[in-house]
Short mmCIF file of the C-alpha atoms (twelve columns), coordinates in Angstrom:
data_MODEL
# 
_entry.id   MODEL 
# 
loop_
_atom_site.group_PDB 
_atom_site.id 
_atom_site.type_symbol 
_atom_site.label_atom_id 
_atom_site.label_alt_id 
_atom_site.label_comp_id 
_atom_site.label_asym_id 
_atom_site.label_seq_id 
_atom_site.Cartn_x 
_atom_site.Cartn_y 
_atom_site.Cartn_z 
_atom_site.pdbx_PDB_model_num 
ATOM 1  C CA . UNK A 1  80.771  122.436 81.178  1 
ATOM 2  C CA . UNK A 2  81.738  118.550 81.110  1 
ATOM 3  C CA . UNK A 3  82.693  116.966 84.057  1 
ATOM 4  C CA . UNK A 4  85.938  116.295 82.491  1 
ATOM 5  C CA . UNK A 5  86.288  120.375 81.957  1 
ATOM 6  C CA . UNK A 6  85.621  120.325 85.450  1 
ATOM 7  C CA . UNK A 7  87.982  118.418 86.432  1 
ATOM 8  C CA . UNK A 8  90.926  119.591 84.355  1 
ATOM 9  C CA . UNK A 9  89.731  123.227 86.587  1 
ATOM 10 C CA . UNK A 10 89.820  121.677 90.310  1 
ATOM 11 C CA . UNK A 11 92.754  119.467 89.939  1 
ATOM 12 C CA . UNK A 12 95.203  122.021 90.588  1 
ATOM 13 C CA . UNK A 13 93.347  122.996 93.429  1 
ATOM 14 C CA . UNK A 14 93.880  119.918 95.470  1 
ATOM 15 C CA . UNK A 15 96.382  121.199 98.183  1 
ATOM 16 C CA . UNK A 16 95.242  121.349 102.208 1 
ATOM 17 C CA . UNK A 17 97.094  124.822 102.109 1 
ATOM 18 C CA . UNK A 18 95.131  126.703 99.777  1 
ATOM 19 C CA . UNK A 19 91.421  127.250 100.608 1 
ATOM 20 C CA . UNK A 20 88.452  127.847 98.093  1 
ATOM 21 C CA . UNK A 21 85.319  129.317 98.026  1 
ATOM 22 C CA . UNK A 22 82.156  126.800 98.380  1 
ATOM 23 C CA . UNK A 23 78.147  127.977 97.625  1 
ATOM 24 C CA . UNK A 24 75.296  126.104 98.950  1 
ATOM 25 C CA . UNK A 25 71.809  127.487 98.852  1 
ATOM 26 C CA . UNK A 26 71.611  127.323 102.445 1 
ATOM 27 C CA . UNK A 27 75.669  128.525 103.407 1 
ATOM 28 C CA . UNK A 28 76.865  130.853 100.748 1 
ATOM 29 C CA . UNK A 29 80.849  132.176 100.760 1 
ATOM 30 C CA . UNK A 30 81.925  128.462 102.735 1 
ATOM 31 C CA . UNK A 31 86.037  128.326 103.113 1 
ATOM 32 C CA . UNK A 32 87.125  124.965 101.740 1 
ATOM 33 C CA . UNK A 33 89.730  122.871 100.822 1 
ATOM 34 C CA . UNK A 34 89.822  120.502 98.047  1 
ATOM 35 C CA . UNK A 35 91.103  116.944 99.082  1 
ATOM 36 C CA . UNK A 36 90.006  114.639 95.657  1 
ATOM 37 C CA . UNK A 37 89.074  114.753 92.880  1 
ATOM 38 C CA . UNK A 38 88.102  111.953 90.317  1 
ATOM 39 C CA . UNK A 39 86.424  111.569 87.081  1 
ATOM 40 C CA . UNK A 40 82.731  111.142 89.204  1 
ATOM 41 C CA . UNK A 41 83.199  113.017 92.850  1 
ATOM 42 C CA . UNK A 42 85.096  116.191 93.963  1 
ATOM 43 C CA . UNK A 43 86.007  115.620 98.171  1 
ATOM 44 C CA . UNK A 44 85.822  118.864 99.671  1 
ATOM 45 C CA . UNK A 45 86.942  119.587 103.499 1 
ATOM 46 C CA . UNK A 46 84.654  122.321 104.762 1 
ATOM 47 C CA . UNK A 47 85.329  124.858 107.970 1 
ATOM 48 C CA . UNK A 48 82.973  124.655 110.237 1 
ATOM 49 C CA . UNK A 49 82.180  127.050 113.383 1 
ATOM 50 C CA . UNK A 50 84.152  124.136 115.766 1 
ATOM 51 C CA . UNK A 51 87.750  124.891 115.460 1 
ATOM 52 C CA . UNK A 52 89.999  122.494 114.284 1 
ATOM 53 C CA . UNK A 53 87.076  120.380 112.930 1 
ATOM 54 C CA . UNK A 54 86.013  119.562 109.132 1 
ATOM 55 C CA . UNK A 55 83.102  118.155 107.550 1 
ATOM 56 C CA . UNK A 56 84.331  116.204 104.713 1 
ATOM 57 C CA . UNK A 57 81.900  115.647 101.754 1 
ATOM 58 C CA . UNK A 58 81.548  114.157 98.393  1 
ATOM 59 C CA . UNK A 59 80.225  115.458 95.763  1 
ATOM 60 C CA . UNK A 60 79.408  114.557 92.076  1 
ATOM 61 C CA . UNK A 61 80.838  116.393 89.484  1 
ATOM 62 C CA . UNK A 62 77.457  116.631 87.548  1 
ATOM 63 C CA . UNK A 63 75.897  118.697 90.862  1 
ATOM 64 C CA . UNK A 64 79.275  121.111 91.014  1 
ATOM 65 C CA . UNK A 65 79.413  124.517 88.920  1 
ATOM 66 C CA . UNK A 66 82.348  125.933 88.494  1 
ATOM 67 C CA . UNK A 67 83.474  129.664 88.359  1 
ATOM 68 C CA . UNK A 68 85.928  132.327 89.867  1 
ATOM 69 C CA . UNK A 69 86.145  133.575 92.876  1 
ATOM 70 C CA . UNK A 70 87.316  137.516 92.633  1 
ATOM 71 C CA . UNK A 71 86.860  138.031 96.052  1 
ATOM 72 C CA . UNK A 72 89.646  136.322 97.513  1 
ATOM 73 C CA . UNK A 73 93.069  135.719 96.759  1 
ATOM 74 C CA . UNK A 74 95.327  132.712 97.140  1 
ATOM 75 C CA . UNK A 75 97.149  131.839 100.704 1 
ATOM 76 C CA . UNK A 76 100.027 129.220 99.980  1 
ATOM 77 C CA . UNK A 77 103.095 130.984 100.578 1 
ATOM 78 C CA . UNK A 78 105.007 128.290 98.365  1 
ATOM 79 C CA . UNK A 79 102.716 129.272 95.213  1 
ATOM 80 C CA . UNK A 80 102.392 132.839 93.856  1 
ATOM 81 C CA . UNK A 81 99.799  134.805 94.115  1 
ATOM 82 C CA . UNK A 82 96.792  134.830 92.586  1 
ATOM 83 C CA . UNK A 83 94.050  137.696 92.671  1 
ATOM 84 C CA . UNK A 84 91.407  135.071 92.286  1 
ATOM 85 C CA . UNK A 85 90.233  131.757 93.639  1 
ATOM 86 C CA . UNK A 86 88.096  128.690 92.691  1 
ATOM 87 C CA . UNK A 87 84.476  128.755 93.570  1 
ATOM 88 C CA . UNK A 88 82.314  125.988 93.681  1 
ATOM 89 C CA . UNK A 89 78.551  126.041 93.544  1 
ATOM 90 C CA . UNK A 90 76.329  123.345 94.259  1 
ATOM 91 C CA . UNK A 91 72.708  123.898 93.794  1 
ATOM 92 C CA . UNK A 92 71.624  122.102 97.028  1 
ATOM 93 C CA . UNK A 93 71.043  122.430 100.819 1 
ATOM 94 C CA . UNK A 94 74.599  121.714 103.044 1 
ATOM 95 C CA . UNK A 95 74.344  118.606 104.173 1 
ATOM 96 C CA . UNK A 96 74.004  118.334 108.555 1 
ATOM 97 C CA . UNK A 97 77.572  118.726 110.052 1 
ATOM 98 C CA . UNK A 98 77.357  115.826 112.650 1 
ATOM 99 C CA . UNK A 99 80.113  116.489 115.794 1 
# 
């Protein structure tokens, strides 16, 4: 997949009310939210075990896969429902959340 086929696939995405489903090697099945997206990084807003904080990453395009989630299903009220969410997978380690 090009990281213009990529991108045309997160775009819609981008919304802080709708959450999708990030893979690292190290922290599989991540809740995230997609905050940017250009034609060379994707910023992602990760949960982490601190409530009401994020660690907000960015990553290239070339280091993303991307697939469906079938696990989960969509949250914003104001959109309709889907029975299946983005995934991202990146191939790497999380990077340290730093508090």
């Amino acid at each position: 997949m090009t990281n213009e086929e990529k991108q045309t696939r997160i775009r819609p995405w981008i919304n802080p009310e709708e959450r999708v489903t990030l893979h690292f090697l190290d922290a599989p099945d991540l809740n995230t939210t997609v905050t940017g997206c250009t034609d060379q990084l994707v910023d992602l807003s990760i949960e982490t075990h601190v409530s009401h904080m994020r660690q907000n990453i960015s990553v290239p395009l070339s280091q993303i896969e991307v697939a469906e989630d079938f696990s989960h299903y969509t949250r914003d009220p104001e959109r309709p429902l889907q029975r299946q969410r983005l995934m991202l997978v990146i191939n790497e380690k999380r990077p340290p959340i730093i508090y």
